[in-house]
FISEFI-107043 format. One record per residue: chain; x, y, z of N, C-alpha, C in turn. Coordinates in nm, 3 decimals, decimal comma. Layout:
REM FISEFI-107043
+-------+---------+---------+---------+---------+---------+---------+---------+---------+---------+
| sevex |    n.px |    n.py |    n.pz |   ca.px |   ca.py |   ca.pz |    c.px |    c.py |    c.pz |
+-------+---------+---------+---------+---------+---------+---------+---------+---------+---------+
|     A |       X |       Y |       Z |       X |       Y |       Z |       X |       Y |       Z |
...
+-------+---------+---------+---------+---------+---------+---------+---------+---------+---------+
//
This chain:
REM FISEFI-107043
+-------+---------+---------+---------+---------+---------+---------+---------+---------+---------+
| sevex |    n.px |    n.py |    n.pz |   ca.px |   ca.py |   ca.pz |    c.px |    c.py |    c.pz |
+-------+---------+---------+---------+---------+---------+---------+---------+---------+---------+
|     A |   0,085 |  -0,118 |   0,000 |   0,000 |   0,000 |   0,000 |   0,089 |   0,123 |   0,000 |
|     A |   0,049 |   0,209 |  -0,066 |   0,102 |   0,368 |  -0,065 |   0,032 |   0,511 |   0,029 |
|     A |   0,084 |   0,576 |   0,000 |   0,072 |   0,695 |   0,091 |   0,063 |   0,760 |  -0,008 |
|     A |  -0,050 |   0,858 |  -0,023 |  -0,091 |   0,995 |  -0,125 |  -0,050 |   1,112 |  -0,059 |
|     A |   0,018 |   1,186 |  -0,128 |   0,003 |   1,334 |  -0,029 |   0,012 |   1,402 |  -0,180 |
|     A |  -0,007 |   1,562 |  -0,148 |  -0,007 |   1,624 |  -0,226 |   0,135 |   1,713 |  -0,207 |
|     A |   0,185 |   1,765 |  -0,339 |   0,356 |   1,804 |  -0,279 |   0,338 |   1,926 |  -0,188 |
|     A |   0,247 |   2,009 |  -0,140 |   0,256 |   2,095 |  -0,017 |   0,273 |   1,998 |   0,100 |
|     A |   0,164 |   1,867 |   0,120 |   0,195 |   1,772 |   0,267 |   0,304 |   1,697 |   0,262 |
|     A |   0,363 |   1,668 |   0,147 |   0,504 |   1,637 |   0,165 |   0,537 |   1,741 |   0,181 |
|     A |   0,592 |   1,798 |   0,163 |   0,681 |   1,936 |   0,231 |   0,695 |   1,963 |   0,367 |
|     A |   0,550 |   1,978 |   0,416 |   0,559 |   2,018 |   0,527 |   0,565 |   1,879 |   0,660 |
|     A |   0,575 |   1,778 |   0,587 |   0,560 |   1,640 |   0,656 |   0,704 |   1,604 |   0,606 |
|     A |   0,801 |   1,613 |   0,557 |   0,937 |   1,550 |   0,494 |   1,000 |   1,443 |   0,579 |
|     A |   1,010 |   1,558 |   0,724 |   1,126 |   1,484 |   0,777 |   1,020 |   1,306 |   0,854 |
|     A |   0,910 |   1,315 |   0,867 |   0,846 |   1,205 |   0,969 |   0,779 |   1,105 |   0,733 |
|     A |   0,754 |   1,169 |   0,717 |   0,766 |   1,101 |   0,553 |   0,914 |   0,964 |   0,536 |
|     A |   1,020 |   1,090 |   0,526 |   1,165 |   0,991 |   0,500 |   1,121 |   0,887 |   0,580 |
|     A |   1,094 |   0,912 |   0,710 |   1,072 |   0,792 |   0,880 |   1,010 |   0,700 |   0,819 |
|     A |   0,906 |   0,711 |   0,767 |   0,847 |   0,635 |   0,747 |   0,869 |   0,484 |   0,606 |
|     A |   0,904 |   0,584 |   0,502 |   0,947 |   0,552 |   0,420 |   1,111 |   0,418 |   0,425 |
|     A |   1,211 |   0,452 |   0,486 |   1,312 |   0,411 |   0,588 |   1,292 |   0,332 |   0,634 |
|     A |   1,203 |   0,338 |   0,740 |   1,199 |   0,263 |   0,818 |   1,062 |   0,134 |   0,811 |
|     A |   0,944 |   0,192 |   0,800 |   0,826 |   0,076 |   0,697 |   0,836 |   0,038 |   0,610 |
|     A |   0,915 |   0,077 |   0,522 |   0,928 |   0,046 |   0,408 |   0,768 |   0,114 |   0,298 |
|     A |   0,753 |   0,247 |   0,307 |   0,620 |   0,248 |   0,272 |   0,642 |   0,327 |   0,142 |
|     A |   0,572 |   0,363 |   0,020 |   0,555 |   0,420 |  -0,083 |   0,483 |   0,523 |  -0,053 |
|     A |   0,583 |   0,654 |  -0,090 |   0,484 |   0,739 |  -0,084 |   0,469 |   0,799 |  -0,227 |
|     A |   0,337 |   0,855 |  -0,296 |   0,331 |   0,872 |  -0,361 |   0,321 |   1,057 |  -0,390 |
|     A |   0,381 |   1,136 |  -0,441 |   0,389 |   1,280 |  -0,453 |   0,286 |   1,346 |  -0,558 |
|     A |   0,140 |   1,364 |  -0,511 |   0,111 |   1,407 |  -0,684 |   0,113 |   1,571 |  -0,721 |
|     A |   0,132 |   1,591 |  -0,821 |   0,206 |   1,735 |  -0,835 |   0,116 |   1,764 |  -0,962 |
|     A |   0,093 |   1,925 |  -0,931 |  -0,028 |   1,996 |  -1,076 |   0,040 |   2,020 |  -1,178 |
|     A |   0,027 |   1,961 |  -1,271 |   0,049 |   2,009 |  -1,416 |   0,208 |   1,938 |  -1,420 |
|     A |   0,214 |   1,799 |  -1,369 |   0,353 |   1,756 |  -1,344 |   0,351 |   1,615 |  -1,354 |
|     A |   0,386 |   1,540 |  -1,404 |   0,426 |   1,388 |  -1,354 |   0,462 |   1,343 |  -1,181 |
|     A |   0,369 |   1,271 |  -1,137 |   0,370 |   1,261 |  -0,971 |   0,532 |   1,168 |  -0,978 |
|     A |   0,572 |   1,159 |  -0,833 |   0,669 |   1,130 |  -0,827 |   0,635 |   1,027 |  -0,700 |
|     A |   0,715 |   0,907 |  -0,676 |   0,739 |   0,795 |  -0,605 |   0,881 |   0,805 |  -0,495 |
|     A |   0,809 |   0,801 |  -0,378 |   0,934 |   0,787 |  -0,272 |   0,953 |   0,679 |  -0,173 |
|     A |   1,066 |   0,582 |  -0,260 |   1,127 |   0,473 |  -0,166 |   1,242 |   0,447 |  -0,143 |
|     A |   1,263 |   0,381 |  -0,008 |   1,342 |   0,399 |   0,021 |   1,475 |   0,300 |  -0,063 |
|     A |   1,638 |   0,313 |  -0,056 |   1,757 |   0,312 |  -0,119 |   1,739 |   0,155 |  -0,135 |
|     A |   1,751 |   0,109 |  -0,022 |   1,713 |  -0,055 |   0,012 |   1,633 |  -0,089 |  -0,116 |
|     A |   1,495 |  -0,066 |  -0,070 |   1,402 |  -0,122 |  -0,177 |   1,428 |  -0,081 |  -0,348 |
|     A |   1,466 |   0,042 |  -0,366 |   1,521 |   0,060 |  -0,565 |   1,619 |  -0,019 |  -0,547 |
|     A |   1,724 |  -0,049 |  -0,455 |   1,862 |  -0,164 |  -0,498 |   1,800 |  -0,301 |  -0,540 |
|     A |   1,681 |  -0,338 |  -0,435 |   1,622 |  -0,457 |  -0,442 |   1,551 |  -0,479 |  -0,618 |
|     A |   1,489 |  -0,363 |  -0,636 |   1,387 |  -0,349 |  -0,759 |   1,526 |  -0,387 |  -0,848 |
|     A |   1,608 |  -0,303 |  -0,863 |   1,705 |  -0,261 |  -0,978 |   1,800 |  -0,391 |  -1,020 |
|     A |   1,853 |  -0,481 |  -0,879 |   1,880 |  -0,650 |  -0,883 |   1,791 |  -0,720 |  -0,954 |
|     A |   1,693 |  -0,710 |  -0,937 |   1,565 |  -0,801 |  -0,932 |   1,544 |  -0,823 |  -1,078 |
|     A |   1,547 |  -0,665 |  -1,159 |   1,519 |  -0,601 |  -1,300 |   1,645 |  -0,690 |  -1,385 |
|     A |   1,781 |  -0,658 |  -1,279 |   1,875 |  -0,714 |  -1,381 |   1,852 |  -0,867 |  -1,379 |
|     A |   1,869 |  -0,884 |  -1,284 |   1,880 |  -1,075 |  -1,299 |   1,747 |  -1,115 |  -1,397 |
|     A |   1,656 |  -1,079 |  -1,395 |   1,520 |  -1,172 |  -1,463 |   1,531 |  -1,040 |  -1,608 |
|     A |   1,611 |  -1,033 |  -1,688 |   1,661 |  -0,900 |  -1,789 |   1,664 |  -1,050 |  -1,930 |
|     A |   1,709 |  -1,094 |  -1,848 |   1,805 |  -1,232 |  -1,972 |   1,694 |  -1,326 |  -1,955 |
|     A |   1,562 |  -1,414 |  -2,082 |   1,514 |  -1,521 |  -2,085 |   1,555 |  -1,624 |  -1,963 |
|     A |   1,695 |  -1,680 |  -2,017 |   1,738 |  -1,781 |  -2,016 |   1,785 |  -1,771 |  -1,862 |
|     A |   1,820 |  -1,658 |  -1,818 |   1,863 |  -1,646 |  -1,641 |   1,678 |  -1,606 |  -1,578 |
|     A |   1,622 |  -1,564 |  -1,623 |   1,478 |  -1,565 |  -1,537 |   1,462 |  -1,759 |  -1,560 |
|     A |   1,449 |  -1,841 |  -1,643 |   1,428 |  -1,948 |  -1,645 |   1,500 |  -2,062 |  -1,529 |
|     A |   1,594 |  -1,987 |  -1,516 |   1,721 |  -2,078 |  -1,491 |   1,695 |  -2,065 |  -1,325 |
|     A |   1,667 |  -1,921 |  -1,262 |   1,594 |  -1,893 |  -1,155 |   1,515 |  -1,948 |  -1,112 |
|     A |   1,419 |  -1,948 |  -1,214 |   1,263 |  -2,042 |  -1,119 |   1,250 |  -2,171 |  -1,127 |
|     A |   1,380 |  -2,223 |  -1,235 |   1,391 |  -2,375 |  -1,208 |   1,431 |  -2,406 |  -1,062 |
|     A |   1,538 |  -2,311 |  -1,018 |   1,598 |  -2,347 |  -0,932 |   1,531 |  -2,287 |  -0,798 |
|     A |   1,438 |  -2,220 |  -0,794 |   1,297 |  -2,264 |  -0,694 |   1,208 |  -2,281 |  -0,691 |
|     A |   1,195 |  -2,349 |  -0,806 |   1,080 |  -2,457 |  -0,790 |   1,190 |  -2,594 |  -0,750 |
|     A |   1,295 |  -2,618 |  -0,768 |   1,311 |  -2,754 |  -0,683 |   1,378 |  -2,744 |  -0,579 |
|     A |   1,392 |  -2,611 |  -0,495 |   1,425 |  -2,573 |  -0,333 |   1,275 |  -2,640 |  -0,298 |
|     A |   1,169 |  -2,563 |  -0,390 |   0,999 |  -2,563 |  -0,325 |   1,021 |  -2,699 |  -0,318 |
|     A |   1,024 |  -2,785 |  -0,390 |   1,021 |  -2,935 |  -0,411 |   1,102 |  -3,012 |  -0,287 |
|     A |   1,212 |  -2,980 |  -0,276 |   1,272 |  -3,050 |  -0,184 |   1,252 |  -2,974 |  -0,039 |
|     A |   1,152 |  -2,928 |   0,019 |   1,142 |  -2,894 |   0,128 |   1,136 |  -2,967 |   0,223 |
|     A |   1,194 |  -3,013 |   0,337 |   1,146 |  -3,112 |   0,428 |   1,057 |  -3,088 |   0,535 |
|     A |   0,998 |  -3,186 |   0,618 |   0,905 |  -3,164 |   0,738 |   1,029 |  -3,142 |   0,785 |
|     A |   1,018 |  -3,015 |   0,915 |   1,132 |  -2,994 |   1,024 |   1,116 |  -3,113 |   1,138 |
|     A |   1,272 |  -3,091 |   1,165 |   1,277 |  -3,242 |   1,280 |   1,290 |  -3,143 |   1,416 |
|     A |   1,250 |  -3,179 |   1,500 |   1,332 |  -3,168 |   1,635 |   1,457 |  -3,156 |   1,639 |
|     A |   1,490 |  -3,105 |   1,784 |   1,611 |  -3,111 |   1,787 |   1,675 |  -3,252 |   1,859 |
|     A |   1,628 |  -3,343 |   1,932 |   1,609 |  -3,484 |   2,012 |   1,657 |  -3,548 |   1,845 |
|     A |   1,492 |  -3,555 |   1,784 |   1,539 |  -3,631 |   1,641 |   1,683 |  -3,600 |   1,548 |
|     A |   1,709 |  -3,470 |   1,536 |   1,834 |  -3,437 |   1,483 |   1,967 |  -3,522 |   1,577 |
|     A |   1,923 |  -3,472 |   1,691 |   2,065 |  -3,552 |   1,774 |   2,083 |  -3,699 |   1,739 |
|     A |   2,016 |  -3,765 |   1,747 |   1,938 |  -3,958 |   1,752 |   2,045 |  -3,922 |   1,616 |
|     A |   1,909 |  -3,862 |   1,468 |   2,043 |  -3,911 |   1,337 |   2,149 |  -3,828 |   1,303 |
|     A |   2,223 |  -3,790 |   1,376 |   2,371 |  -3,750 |   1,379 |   2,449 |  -3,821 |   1,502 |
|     A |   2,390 |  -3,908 |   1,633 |   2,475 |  -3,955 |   1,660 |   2,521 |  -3,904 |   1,773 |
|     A |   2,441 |  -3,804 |   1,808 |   2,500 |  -3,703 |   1,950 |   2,412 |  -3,688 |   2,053 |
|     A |   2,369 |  -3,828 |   2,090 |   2,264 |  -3,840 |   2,218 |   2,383 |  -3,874 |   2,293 |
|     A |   2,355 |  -3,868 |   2,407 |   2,458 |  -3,900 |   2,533 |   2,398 |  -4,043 |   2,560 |
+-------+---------+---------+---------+---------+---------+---------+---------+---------+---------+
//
């Protein structure tokens, strides 16, 4: 979900905006008259977008990706205990 303001309540909201943005991770959205609105997120999340863009850029590397989780998904196991883990490794007293 995003945050609407108009660019006067950003302005006068900036510094608790960045906070939010930073730290929730939230979208805020800037809409501006007679202007193309503008999008504010935080550094984290465009690095994340901009990785994300490159790696799945190439067919053959987006393919090669979701082969390779879909058979992480595939090989998931039921979790053991930690008793059961000890028993098959051998490190019960």
């Amino acid at each position: 979900m995003s945050i609407n303001l108009s660019y006067s309540q950003a302005r006068q909201n900036l510094a608790s905006l960045l906070d939010e943005v930073s730290l929730n991770k939230e979208i805020v959205i800037i809409n501006r008259k007679n202007a193309e609105n503008v999008a504010m997120i935080s550094e984290s999340e465009l690095a994340g977008i901009l990785e994300t863009n490159h790696l799945l850029r190439s067919p053959k590397n987006a393919q090669r990706l979701l082969r390779a989780l879909l058979k992480v998904q595939e090989e998931i196991e039921i979790p053991q205990s930690v008793d059961d883990l000890k028993k098959e490794f051998g490190l019960e007293k």
